[in-house]
N, C-alpha and C positions, 0 to 999 in steps of 0.2 A: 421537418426532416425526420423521417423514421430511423430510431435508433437501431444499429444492428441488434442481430439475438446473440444472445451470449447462451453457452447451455447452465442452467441451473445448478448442473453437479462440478461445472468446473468455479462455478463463486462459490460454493459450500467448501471446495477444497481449497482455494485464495485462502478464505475466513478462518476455515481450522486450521493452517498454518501459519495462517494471522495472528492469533491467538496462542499457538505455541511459540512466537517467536516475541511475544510481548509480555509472556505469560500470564493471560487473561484465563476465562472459561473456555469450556470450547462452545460451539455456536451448537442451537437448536431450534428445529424449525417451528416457526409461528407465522403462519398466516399467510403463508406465499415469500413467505422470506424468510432469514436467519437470522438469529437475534442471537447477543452476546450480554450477561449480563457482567460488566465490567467493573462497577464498582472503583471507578479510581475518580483522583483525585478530578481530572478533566470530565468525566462521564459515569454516569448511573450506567445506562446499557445503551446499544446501538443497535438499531435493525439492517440489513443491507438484503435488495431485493433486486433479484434477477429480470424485473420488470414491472411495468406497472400496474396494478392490481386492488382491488377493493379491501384485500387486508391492509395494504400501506395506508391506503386513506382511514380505516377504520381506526389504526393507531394513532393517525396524523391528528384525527378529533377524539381521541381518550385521552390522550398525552398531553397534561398540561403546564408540567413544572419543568424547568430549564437542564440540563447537562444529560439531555436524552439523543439522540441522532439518529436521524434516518437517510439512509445511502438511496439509492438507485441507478442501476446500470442505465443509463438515462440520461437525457439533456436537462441544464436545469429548469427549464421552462412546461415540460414534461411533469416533475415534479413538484414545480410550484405550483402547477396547476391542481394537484390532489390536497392540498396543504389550508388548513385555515391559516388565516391572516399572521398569526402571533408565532408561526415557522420563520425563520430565517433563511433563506440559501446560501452556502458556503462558498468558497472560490472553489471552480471547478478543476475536477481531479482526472485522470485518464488509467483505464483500464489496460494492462499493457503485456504483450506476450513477446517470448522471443523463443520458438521451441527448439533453434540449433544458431543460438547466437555465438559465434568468436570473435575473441577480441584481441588485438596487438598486445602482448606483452612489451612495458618499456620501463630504461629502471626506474626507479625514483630521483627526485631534485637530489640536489647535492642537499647534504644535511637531515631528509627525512628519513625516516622508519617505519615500518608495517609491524605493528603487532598482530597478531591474530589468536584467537582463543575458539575452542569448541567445546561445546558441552550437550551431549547428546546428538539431537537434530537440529540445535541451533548453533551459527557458526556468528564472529562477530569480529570484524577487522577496523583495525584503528591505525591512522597514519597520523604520527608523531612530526612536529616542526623542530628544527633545530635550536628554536627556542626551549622546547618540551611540551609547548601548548600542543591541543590537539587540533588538526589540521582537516582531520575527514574520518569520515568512521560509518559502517551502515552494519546490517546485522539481514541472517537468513535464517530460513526453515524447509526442512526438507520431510517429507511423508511420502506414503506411498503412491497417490498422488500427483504432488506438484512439490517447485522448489521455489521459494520466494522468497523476494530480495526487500528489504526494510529500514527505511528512515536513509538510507543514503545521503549523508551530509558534508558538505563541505565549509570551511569557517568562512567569510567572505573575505581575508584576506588573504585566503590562500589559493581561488581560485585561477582557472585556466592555466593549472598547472598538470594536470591530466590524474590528479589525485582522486576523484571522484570512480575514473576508470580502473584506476588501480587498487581501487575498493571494489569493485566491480568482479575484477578477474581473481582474486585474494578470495572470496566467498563463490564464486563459481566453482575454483576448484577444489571445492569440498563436494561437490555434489557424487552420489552415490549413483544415479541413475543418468542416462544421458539421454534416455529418451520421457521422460515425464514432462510435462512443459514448465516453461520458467514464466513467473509471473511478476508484477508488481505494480504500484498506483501510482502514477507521476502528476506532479504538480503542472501547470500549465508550462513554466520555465524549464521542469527535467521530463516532459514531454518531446521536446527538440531535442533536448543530449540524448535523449534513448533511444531517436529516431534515426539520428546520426551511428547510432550504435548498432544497426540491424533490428530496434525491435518495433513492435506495430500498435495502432491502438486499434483492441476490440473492441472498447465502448466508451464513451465518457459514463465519469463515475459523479453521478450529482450529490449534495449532502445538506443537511437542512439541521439546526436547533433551532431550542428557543432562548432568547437571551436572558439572560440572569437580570437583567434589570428590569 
């Protein structure tokens, strides 16, 4: 299956609002792709490439020590196939746009609360349990550009309570621009909630290390 094409300048803008919204570096280009050197605890640096290309492979055999990653707009078979052996593939991720998504406002369960905090271009909402544990939380970034939505999390005992969404519409409505497009990477399982949500998938997003052991 040929992967669709994604355009190059809209992953470079994902990536530098990736990275403002995690506060990493910002990304620069190597080799047909974007690389980020991140330096955290999870990751040395990460490449992520709009397609597939002889710079990715060329990384793929210099790169030999563990907590490096390389992305691909891409299925993962696409990119295992550029990879020497000592690559791993990650569980598959999904490229995801929504450039005029709405969504129901509904209030909250009995007992939660939305916090919400902004600082700059990054916006960051958290739903409170009536316990006080935290229940759901994701975080955004906005440029001029695109507006992107990140780490969307819900606790597992708080699910299919529509918390998720209501971190959703909480960080939407900070957006400054209404015509930039909305982006974000979903997991195989918030592939379906996002799908349900109006939004689409551009591309599967593949991911590869090496393992530390």
């Amino acid at each position: 299956m040929t992967t669709p094409y994604v355009d190059p300048k809209l992953v470079l803008a994902w990536q530098a609002a990736h990275s403002i919204a995690r506060g990493s570096p910002p990304p620069v280009h190597d080799r047909g792709g974007f690389r980020v050197d991140t330096h955290s605890e999870k990751e040395v640096r990460r490449w992520v490439f709009p397609q597939l290309c002889d710079g990715l492979r060329a990384i793929a055999h210099d790169i030999t020590a563990p907590r490096h990653y390389i992305k691909l707009c891409g299925s993962d078979e696409e990119l295992r196939s550029a990879l020497p052996a000592r690559w791993e593939v990650q569980p598959a991720n999904y490229f995801m746009t929504a450039a005029a998504a709405t969504l129901d406002t509904k209030p909250l369960p009995n007992g939660y609360r939305m916090e919400f905090h902004q600082a700059g271009p990054v916006a960051r909402a958290c739903i409170i349990a009536p316990d006080g544990d935290l229940a759901a939380s994701g975080c955004a970034a906005e440029t001029a550009d695109v507006f992107i939505y990140d780490r969307i999390e819900t606790a597992q005992d708080h699910r299919r309570k529509g918390l998720g969404v209501a971190v959703m519409i909480a960080l939407g409505a900070a957006r400054k621009s209404l015509v930039s497009p909305q982006l974000l990477v979903a997991t195989e399982d918030g592939r379906n909630l996002y799908a349900n949500l109006g939004w689409t998938v551009l591309a599967p997003l593949a991911a590869a290390t090496i393992s530390e052991s």
